[in-house]
KEGUTI-268706 format. One record per residue (C-alpha): residue number from 1; residue in three letters; x negated, y negated, z negated. Coordinates in pm, 1 decimal. Layout:
N
+------+------+----------+----------+----------+
! resi ! resn !     east !    north !       up !
+------+------+----------+----------+----------+
!  NUM !  ALA !        X !        Y !        Z !
...
+------+------+----------+----------+----------+
REM end
This chain:
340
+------+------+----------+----------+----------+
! resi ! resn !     east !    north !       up !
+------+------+----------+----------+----------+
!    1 !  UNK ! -24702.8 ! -25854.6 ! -28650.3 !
!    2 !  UNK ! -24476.0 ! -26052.9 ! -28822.1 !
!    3 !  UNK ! -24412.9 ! -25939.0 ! -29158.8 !
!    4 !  UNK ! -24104.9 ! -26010.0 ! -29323.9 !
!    5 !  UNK ! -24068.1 ! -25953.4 ! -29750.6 !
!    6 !  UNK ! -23759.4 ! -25916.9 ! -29952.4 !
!    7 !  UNK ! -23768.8 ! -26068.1 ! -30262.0 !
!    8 !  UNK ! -23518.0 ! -25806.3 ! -30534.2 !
!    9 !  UNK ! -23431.3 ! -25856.5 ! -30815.6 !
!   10 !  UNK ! -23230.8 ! -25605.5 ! -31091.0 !
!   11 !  UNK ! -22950.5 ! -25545.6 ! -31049.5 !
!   12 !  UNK ! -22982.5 ! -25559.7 ! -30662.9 !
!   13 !  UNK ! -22699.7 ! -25562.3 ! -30384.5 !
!   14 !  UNK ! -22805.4 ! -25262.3 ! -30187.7 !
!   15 !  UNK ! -22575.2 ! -25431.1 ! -29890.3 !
!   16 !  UNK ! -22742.6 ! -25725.0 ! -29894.4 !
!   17 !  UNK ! -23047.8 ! -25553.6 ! -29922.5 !
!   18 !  UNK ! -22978.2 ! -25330.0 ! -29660.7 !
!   19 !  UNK ! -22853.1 ! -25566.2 ! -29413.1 !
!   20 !  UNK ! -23243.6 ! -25730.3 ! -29378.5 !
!   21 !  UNK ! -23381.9 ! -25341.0 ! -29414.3 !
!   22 !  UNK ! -23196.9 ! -25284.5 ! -29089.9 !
!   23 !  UNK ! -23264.2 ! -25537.2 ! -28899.8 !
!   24 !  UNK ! -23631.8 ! -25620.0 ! -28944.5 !
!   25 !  UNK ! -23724.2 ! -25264.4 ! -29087.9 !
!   26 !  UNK ! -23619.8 ! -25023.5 ! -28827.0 !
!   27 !  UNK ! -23831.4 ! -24890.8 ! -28516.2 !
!   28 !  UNK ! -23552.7 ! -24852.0 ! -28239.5 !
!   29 !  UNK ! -23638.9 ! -24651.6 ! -27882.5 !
!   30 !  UNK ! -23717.7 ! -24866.9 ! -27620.6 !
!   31 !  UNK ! -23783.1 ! -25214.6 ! -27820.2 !
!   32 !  UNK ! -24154.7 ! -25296.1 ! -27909.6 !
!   33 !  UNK ! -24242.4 ! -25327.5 ! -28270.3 !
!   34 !  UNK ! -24282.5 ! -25672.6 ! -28345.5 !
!   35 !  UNK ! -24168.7 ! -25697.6 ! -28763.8 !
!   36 !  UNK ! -24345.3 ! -25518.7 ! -29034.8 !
!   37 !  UNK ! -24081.9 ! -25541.1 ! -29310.6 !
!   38 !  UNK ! -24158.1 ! -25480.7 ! -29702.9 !
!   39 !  UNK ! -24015.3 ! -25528.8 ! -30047.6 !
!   40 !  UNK ! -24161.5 ! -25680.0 ! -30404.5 !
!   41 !  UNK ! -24018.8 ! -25773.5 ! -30723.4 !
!   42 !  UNK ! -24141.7 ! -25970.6 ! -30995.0 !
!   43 !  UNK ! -24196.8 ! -25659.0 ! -31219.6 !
!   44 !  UNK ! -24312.4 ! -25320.7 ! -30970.6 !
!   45 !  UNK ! -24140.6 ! -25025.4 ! -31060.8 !
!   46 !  UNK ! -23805.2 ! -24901.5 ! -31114.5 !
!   47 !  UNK ! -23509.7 ! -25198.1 ! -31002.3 !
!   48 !  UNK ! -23153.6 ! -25163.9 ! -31122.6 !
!   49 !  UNK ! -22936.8 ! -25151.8 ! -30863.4 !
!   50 !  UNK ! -22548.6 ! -25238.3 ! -30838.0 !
!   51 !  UNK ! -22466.1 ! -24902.4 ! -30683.9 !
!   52 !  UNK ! -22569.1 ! -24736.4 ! -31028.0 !
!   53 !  UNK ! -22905.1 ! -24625.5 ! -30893.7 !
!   54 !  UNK ! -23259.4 ! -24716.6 ! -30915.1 !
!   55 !  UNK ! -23481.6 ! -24847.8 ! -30684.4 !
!   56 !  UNK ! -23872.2 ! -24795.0 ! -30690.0 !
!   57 !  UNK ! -24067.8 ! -25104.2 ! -30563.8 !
!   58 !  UNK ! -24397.2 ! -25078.6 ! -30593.7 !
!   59 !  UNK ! -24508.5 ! -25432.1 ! -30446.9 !
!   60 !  UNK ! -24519.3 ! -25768.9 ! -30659.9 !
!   61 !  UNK ! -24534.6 ! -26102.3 ! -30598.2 !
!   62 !  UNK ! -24822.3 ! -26118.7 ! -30455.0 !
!   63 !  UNK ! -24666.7 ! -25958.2 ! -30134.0 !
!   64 !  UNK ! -24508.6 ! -26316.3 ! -30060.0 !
!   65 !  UNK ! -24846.8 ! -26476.0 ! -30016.8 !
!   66 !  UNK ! -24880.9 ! -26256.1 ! -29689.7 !
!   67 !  UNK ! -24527.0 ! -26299.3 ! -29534.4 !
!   68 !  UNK ! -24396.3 ! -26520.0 ! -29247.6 !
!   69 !  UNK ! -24055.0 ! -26518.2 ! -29344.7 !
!   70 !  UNK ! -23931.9 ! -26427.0 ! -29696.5 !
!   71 !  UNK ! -23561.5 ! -26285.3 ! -29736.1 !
!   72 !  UNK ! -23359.4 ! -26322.7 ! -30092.4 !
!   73 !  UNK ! -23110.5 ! -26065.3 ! -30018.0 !
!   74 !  UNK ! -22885.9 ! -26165.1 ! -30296.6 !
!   75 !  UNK ! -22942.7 ! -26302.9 ! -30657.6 !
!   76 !  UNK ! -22691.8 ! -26181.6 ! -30903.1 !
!   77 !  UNK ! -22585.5 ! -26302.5 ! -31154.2 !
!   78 !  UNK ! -22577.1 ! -26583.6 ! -30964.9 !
!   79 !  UNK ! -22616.5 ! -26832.7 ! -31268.4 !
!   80 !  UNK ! -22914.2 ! -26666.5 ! -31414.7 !
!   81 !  UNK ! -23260.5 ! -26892.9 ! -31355.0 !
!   82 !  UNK ! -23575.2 ! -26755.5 ! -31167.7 !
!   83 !  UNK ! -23883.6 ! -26728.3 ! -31398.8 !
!   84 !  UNK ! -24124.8 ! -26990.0 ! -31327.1 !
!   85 !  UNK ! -24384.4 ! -26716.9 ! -31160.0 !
!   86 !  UNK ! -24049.5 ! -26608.5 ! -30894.1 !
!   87 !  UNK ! -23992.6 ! -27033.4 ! -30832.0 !
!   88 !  UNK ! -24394.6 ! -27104.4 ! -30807.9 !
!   89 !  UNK ! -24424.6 ! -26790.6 ! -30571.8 !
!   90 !  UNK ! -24118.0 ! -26924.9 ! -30306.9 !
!   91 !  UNK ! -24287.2 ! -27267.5 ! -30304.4 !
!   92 !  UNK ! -24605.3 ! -27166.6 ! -30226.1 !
!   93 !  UNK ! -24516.3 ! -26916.3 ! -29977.8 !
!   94 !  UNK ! -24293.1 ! -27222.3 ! -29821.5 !
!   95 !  UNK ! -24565.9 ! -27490.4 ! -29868.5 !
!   96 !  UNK ! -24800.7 ! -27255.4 ! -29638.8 !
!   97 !  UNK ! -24568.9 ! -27193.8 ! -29416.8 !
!   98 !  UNK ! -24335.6 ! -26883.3 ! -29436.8 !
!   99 !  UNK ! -23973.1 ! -26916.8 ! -29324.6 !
!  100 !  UNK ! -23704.5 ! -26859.9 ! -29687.2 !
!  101 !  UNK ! -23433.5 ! -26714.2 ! -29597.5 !
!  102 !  UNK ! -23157.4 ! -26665.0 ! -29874.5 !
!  103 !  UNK ! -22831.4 ! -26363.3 ! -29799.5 !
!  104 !  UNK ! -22508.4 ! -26502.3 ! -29951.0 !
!  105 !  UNK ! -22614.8 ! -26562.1 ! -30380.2 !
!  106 !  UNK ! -22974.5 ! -26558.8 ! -30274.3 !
!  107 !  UNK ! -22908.2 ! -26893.2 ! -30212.4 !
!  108 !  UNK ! -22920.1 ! -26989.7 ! -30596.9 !
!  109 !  UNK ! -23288.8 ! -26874.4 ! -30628.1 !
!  110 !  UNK ! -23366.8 ! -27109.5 ! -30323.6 !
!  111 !  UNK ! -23136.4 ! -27439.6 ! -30463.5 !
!  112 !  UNK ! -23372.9 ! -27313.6 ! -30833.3 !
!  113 !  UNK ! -23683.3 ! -27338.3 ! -30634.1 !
!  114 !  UNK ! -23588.1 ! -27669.0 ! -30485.5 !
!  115 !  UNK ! -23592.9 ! -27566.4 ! -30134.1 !
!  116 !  UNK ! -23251.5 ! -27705.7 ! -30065.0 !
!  117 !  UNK ! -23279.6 ! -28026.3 ! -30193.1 !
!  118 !  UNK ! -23133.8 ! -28318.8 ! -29994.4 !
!  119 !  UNK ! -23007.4 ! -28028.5 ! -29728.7 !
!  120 !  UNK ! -22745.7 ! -27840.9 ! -29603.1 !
!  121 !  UNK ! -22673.2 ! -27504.3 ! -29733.4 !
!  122 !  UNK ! -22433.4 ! -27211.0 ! -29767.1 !
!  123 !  UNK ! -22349.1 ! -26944.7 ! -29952.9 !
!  124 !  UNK ! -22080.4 ! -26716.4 ! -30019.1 !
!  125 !  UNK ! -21734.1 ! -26890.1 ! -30009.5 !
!  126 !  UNK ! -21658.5 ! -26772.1 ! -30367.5 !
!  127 !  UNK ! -22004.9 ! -26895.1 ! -30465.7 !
!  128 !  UNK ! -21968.3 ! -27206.4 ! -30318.3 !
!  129 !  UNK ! -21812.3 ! -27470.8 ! -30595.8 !
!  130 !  UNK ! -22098.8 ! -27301.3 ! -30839.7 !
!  131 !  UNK ! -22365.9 ! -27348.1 ! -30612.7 !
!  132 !  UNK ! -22234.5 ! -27775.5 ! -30550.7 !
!  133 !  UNK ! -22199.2 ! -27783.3 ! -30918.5 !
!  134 !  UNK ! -22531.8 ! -27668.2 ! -31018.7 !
!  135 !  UNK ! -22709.8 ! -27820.7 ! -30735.3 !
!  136 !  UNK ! -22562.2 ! -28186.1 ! -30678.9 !
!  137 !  UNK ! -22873.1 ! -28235.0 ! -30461.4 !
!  138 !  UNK ! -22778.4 ! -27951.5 ! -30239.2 !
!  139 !  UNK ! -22511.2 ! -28038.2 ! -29959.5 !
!  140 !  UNK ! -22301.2 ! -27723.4 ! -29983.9 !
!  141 !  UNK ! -22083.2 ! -27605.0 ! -29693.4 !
!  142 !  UNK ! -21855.3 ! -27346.2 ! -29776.5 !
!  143 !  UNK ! -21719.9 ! -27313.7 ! -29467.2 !
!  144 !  UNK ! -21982.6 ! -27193.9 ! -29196.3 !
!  145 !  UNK ! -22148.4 ! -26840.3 ! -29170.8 !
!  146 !  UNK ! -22481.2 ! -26971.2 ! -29176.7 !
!  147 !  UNK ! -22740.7 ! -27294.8 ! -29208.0 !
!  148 !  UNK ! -23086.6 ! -27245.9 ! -29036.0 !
!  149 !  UNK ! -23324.3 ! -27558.6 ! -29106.6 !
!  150 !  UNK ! -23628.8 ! -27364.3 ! -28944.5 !
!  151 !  UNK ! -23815.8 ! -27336.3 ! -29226.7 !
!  152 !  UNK ! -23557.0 ! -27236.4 ! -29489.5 !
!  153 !  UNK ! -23166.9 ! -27054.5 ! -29368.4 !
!  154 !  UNK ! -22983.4 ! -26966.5 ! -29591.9 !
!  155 !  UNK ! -22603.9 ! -26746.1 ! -29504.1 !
!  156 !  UNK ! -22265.0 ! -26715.5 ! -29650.6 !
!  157 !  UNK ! -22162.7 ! -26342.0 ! -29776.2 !
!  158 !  UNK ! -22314.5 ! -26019.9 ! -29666.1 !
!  159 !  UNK ! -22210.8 ! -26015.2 ! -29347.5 !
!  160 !  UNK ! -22268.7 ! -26305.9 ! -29251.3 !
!  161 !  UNK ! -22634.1 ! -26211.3 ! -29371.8 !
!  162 !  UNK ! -22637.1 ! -25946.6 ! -29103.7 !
!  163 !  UNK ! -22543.2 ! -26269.7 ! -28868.4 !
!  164 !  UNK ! -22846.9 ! -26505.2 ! -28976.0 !
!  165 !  UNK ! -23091.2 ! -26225.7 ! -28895.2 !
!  166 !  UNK ! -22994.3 ! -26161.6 ! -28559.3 !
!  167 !  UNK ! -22998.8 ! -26531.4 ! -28522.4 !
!  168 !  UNK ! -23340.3 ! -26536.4 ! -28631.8 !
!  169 !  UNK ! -23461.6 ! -26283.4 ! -28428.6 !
!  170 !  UNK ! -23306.2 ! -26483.4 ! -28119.2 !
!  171 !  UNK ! -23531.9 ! -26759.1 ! -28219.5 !
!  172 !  UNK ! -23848.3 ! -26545.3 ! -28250.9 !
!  173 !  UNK ! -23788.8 ! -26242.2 ! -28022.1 !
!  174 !  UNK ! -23564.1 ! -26398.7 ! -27725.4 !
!  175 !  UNK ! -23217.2 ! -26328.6 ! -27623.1 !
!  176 !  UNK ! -23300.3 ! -26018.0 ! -27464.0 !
!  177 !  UNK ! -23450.0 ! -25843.1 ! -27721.6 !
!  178 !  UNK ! -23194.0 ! -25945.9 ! -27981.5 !
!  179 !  UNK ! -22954.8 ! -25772.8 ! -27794.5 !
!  180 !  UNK ! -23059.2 ! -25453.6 ! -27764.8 !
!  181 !  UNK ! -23097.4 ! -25505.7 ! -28176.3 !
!  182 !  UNK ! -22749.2 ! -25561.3 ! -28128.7 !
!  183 !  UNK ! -22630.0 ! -25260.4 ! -27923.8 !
!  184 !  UNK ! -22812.6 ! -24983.5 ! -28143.0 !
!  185 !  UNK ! -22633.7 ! -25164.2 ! -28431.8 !
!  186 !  UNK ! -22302.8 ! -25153.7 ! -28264.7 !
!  187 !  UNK ! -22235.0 ! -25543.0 ! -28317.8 !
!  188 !  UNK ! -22172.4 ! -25845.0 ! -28150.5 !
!  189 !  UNK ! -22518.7 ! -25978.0 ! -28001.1 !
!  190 !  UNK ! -22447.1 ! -26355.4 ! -28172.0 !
!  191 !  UNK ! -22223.6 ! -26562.9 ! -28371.2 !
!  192 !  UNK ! -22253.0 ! -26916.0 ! -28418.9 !
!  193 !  UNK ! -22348.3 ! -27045.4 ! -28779.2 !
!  194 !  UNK ! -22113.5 ! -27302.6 ! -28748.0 !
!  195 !  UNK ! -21806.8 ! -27055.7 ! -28743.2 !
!  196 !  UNK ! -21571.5 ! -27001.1 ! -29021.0 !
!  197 !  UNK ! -21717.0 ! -26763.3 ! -29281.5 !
!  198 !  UNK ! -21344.3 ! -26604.8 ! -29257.8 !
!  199 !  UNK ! -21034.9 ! -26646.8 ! -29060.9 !
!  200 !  UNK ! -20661.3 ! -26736.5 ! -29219.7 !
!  201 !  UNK ! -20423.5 ! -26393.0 ! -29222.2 !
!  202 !  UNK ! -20242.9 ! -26431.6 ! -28893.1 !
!  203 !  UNK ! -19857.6 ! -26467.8 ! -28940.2 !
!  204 !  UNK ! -19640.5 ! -26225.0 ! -28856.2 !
!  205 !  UNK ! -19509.2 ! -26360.6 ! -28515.3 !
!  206 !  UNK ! -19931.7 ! -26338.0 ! -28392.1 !
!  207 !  UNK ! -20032.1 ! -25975.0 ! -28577.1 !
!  208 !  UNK ! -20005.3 ! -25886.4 ! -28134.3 !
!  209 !  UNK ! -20192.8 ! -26204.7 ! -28015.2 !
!  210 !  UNK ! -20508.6 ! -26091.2 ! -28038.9 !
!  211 !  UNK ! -20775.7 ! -26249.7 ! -27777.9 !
!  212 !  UNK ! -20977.2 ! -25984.8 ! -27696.2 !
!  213 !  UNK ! -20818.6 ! -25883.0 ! -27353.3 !
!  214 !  UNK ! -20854.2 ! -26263.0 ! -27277.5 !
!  215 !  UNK ! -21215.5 ! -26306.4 ! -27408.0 !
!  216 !  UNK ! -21307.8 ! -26018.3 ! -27172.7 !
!  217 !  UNK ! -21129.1 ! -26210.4 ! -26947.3 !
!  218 !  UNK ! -21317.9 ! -26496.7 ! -26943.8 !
!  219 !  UNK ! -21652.9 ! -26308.3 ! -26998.3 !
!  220 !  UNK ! -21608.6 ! -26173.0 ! -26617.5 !
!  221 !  UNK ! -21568.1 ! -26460.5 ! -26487.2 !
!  222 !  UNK ! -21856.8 ! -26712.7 ! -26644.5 !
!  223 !  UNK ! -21942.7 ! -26779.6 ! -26276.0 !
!  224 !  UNK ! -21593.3 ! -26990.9 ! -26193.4 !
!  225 !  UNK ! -21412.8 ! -27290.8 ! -26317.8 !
!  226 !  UNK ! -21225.4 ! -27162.4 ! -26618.9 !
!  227 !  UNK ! -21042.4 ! -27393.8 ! -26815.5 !
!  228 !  UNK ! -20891.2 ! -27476.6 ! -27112.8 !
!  229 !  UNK ! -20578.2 ! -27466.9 ! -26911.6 !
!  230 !  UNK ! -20660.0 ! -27175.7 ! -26697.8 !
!  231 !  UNK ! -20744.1 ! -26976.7 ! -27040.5 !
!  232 !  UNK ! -20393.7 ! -27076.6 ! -27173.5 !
!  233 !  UNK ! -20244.3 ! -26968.6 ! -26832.3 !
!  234 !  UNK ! -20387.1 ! -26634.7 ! -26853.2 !
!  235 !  UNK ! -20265.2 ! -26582.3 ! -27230.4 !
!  236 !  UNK ! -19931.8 ! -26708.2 ! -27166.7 !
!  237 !  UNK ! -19940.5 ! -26957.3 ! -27466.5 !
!  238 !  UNK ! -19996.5 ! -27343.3 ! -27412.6 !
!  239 !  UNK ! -20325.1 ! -27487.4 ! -27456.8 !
!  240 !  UNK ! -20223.6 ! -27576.4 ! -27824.1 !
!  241 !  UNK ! -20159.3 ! -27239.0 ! -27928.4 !
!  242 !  UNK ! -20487.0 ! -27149.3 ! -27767.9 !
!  243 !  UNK ! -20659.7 ! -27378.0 ! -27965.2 !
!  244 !  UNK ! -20499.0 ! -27222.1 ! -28303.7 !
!  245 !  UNK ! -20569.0 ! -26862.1 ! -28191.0 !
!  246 !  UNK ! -20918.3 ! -26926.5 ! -28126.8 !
!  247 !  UNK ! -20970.2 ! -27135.3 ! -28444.4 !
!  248 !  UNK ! -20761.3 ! -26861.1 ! -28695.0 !
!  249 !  UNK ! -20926.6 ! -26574.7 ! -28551.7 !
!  250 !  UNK ! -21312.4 ! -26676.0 ! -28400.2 !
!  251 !  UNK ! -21352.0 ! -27006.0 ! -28635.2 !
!  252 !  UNK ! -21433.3 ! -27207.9 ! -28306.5 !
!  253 !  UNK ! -21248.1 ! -27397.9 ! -28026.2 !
!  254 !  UNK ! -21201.8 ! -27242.6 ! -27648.8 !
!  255 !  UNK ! -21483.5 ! -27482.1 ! -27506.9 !
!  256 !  UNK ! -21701.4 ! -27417.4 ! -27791.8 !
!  257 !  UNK ! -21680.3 ! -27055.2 ! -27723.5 !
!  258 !  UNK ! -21733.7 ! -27046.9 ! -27349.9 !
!  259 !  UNK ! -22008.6 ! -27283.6 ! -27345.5 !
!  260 !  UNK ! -22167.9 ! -27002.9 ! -27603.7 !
!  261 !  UNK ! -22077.9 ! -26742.9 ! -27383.2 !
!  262 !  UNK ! -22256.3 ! -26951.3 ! -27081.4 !
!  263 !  UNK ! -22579.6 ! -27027.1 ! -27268.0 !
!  264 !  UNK ! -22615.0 ! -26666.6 ! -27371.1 !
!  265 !  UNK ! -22538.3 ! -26532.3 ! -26990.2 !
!  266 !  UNK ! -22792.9 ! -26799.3 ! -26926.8 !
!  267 !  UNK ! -23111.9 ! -26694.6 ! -27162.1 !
!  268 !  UNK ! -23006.3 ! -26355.4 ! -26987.8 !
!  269 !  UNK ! -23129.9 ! -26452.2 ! -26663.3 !
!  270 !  UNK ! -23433.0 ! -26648.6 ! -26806.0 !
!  271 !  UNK ! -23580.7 ! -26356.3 ! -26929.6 !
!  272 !  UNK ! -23454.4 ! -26128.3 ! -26673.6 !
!  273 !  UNK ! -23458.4 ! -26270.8 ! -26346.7 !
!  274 !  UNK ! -23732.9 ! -26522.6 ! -26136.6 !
!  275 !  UNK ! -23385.7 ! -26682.8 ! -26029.7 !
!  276 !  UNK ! -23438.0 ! -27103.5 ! -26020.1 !
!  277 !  UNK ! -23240.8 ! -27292.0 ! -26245.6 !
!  278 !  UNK ! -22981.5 ! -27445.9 ! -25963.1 !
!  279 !  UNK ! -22867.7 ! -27052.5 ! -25888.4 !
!  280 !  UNK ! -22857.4 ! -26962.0 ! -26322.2 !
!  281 !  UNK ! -22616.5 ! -27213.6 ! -26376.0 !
!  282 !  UNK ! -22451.2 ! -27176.8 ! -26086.6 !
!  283 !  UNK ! -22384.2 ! -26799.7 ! -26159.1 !
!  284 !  UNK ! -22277.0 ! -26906.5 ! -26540.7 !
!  285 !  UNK ! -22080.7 ! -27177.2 ! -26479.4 !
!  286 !  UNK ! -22291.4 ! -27462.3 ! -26563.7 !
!  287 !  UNK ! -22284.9 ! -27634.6 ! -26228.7 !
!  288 !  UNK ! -22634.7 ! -27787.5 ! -26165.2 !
!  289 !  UNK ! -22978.2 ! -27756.5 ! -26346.1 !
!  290 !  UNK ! -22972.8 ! -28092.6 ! -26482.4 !
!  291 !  UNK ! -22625.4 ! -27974.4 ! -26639.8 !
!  292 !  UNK ! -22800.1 ! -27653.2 ! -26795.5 !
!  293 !  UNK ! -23071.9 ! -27844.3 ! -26875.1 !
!  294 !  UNK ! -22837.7 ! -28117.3 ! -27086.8 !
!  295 !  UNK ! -22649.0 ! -27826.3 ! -27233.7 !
!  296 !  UNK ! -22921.5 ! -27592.3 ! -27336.3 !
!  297 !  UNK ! -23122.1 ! -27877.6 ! -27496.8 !
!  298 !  UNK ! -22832.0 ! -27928.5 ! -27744.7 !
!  299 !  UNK ! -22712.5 ! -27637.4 ! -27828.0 !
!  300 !  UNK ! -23084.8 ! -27457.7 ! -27838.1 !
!  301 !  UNK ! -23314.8 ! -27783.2 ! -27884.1 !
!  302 !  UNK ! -23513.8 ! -27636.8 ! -27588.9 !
!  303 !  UNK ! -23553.0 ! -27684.1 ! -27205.3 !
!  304 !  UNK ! -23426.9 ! -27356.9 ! -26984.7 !
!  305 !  UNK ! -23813.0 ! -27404.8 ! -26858.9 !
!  306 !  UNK ! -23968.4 ! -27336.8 ! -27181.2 !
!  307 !  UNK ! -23735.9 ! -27114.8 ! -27285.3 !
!  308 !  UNK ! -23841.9 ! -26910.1 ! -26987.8 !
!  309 !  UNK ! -24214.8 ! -26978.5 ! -27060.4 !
!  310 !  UNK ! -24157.3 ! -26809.9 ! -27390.9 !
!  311 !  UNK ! -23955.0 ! -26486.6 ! -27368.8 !
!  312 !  UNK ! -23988.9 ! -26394.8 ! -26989.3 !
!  313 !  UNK ! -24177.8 ! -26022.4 ! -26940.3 !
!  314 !  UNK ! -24364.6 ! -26022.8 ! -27245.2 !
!  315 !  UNK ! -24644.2 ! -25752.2 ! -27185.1 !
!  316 !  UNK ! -24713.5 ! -25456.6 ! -27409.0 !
!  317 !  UNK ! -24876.3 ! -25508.4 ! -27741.5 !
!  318 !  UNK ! -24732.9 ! -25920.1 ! -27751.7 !
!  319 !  UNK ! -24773.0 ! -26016.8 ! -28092.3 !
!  320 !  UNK ! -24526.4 ! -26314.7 ! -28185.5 !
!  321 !  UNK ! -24554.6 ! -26613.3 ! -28312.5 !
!  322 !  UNK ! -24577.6 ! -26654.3 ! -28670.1 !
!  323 !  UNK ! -24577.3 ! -26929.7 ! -28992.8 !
!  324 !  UNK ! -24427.6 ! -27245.3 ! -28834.8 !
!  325 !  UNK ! -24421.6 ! -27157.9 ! -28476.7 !
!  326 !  UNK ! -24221.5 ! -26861.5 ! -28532.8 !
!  327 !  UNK ! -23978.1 ! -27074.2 ! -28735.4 !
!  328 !  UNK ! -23947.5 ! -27313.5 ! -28445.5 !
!  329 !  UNK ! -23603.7 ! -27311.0 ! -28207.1 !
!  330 !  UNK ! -23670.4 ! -27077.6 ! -27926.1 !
!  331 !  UNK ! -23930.4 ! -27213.3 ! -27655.1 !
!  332 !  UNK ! -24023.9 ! -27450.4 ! -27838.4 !
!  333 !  UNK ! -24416.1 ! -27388.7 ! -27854.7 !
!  334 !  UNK ! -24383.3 ! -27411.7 ! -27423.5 !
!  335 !  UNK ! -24139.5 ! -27770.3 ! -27469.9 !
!  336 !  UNK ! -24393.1 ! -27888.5 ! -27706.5 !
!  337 !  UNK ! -24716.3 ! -27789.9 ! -27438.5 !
!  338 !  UNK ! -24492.2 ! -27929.5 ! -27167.5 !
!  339 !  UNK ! -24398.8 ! -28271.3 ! -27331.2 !
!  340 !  UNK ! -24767.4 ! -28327.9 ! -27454.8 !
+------+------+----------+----------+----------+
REM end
């Protein structure tokens, strides 16, 4: 089982909080267990939290010498220091291997901990100019909903917390499974980390051009040659005003999106079907398997094949991988075997 500890602090963010509870604490019908999910604190026992109520955590630090992935839901106020134990706990649970994952100011505790050093990071956007300031090591994008190295992620504000777990049970769980996270939580199965943490306030003249009725569009028809041009048609804007919708309201470009949209209809079908690669990107758009292949390398940093190998019919009672395999992209334990 792959045990995943929250790391609190007083006064806690019960959203933030919450938003790792949910997704790595909750048995859902019809999903096999595969995350035993806990909480410690430097000092067990009653934690202030910022919704004016206490919390009762019984476990200590010594919980993070067990976990494969430790969360930092949050670390308020921001500017405050860990104590040395909190920073000597994060760096040895990361020096033996455990994923540290940071939810929007948790990111602070990480730069403190010198886990972020000489990398990219993110954090809240209102966070953001503190976090550069403090941290000129750290490479702070304020921009993007979320930065996963492998072995340390860290995500913007709570919400896009919610969005770095999901992505990080894609990585360990498969597509598949992720998405039926997804529909019991009534939320969008992915979003790219690189999208815009939050759109600009549409003008008045666009409050009505909202793309939904096109994005569903589009989504029924993976299988054909849509276009850039062909998306613009549909709307009834030109390709230019396509380009600003998309960017003001989904933080990406057209292509961007629909390439997503393929490589997710695509790790459907790996894990779903015995259908060879020529027919899945066929039926997704992608043309040809050495196309799939290209595209799913870059955007995954995995082969469709060991992709496959990975998440296809996993029996009853799989445990997943954990430590540094888990943190690996998808498949990538099956690219590795297959390369070497």
């Amino acid at each position: 089982m792959h045990r995943v500890v929250a790391l609190v602090r007083p006064p806690q963010s019960t959203f933030e909080l919450g938003c790792a509870a949910q997704m790595f604490g909750i048995e859902r019908a019809g999903l096999p267990v595969r995350y035993a999910f806990g909480v410690c604190t430097e000092r067990p026992g009653p934690v202030a939290t910022l919704a004016g109520y206490d919390m009762l955590v019984t476990g200590g630090l010594d919980a993070l010498g067990t976990a494969d992935t430790v969360i930092v839901p949050g670390w308020l106020p921001a500017g405050a220091p860990p104590s040395p134990a909190v920073v000597r706990a994060l760096r040895r649970a990361h020096s033996r291997g455990a994923r540290v994952v940071s939810i929007c100011s948790g990111a602070f505790a990480l730069a403190h901990a010198g886990l972020l050093d000489g990398r990219k990071a993110t954090t809240h956007w209102g966070l953001a100019n503190e976090l550069a300031t403090r941290f000129p090591h750290v490479q702070v994008d304020p921009d993007v909903l979320y930065v996963d190295h492998g072995d340390v992620a860290t995500s913007a504000g709570a919400g896009a917390g919610i969005d770095l777990c999901m992505h990080l049970i894609r990585a360990d769980q498969g597509a598949r499974y992720a998405a039926h996270v997804a529909r019991t939580m009534v939320m969008p199965p992915h979003r790219e980390g690189g999208q815009l943490q939050y759109s600009a306030p549409p003008h008045p003249a666009q409050v009505d051009g909202t793309l939904a009725p096109l994005l569903d569009w589009i989504a029924r028809r993976l299988g054909e040659p849509v276009t850039i041009e062909s998306m613009a048609a549909h709307a009834g804007v030109s390709t230019r005003t396509l380009a600003r919708r998309f960017a003001e309201q989904l933080g990406t470009s057209p292509g961007q999106w629909l390439l997503t949209r393929r490589i997710a209809a695509a790790q459907d079908l790996l894990e779903s079907s015995d259908l060879p690669l020529d027919a899945i990107a066929r039926r997704v758009g992608l043309s040809s398997a050495t196309n799939l292949r290209r595209r799913f390398l870059n955007t995954l940093g995995t082969t469709p094949g060991a992709y496959r190998r990975a998440f296809r019919a996993k029996p009853r009672g799989h445990v997943p991988r954990t430590g540094a395999a888990a943190r690996r992209h998808p498949g990538a334990a099956a690219l590795t075997e297959a390369n070497g």
